[in-house]
N, C-alpha and C positions, 0 to 999 in steps of 0.2 A: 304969441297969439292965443287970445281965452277960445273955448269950441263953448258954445253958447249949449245949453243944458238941454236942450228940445232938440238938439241933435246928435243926442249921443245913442248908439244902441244897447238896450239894457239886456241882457241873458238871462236866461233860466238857469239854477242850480245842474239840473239836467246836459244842459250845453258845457256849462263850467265842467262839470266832470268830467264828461268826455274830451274836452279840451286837453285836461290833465293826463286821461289816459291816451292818451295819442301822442302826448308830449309839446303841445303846443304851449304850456303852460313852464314855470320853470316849476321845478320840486316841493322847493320849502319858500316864504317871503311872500305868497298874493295871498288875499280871501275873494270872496262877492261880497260885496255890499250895496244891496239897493240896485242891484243886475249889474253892478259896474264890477273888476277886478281893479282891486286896490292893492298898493304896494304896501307889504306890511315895515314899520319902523326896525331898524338894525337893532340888535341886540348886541348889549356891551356887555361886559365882563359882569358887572355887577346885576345886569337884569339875569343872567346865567345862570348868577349866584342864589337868588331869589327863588328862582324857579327851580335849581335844585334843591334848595332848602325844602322847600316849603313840599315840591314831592316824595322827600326821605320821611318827610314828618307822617304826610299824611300815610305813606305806605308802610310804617313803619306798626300803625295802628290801624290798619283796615281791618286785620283779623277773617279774614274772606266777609264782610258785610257788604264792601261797595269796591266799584274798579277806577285806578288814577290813569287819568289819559295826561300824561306830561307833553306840551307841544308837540302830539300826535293827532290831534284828534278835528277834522272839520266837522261841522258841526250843524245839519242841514238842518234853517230855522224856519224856513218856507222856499216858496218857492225862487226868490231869487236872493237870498242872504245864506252865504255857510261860512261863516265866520273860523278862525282855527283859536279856541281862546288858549293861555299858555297852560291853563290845570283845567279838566274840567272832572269834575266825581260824580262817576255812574250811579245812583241807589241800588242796584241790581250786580249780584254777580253771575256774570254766564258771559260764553263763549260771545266775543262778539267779532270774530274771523270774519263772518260773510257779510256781516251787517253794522253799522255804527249806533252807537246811543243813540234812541228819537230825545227831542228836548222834555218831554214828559217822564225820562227815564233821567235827567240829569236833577242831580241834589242841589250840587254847585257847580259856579264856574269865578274862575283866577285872572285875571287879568292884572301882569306887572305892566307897570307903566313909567317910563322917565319921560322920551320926548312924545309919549304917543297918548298921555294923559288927557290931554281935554279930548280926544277921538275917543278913548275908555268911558272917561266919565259921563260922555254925551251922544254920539250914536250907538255906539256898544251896548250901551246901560240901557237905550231906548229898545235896542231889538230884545235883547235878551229878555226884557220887563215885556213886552211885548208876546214873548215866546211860553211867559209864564215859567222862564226859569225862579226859581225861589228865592233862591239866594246867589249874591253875585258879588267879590271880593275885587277891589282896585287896588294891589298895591304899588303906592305912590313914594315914590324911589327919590322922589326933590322934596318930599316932606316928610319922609321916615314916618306914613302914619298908613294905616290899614282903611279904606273905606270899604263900610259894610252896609250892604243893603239888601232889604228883603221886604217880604209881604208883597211880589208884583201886582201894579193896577196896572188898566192899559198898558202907556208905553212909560211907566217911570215906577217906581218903588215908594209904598207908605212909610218903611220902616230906615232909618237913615241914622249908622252912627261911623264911629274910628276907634280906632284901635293904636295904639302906639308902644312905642320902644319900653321894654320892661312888661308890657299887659300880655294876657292871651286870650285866646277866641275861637269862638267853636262854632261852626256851624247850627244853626237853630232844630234840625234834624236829625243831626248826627251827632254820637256819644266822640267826637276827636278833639283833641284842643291843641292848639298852633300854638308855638311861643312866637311872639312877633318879632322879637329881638334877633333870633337865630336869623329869620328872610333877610333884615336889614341893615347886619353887621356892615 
């Protein structure tokens, strides 16, 4: 049975969280999106893989400049989207106990992808561009290639390239450089 779209009720970020702290929520696996809680895609062995890579890399070279949120981090883009992307890097270092990054305090954001790729590359990439993140990484786990996108307009990104097996790549902001090869062994 479809529930036809004008009868769904959409929540606030506000309501989500409390959701969460109350425990109506499960842990880890939903976000908001668009007021709706969405089931996030399972993570296999290999998107694991990716995302610890790619967090050793970046912590590896932070040098107290910026902080890594490895799939810890929701990420409240308005009022009814808090997305949890799988990396996202703070430009700021300080305590962030009481409080989470606002999107004007985020450099980047990581988003692995196998089966959850066209949702990355297409509402993801809408909010985030949206939110004025900068820069926003897809990597694509069925094509062994890096998309990188930057320069947010509205809801989509001027600057649009890839990265692949053997190349490296660095945030347009930031002095770090990724080996691509290591995320995608």
């Amino acid at each position: 049975m479809a529930i036809a779209v004008e009868r769904l009720y959409r929540i606030t970020t506000a309501i989500y969280e409390r959701m969460g702290e109350i425990g109506l929520l499960p842990k880890r696996g939903v976000e908001l999106i668009d007021g709706l809680v969405v089931t996030m895609s399972p993570k296999g062995a290999r998107h694991s893989y990716a995302v610890s890579s790619l967090t050793a890399q970046f912590v590896d070279q932070r040098r107290g400049r910026y902080t890594v949120y490895p799939d810890s981090l929701s990420l409240r883009l308005g009022p009814r989207d808090e997305p949890e992307p799988d990396i996202a890097l703070a430009r700021a270092v300080r305590h962030y106990s009481r409080e989470r990054p606002r999107p004007d305090e985020i450099a980047l954001i990581v988003e692995v992808a196998d089966s959850s790729l066209a949702f990355d590359l297409g509402e993801k990439l809408a909010k985030y561009a949206s939110a004025s993140i900068p820069e926003y990484w897809v990597v694509d786990l069925q094509a062994n290639v890096f998309h990188i996108f930057r320069d947010p307009r509205g809801s989509d990104y001027r600057d649009r390239g890839t990265a692949t097996m053997g190349e490296t790549v660095s945030p347009e902001y930031m002095d770090v450089t990724i080996d691509v090869s290591l995320s995608l062994e």
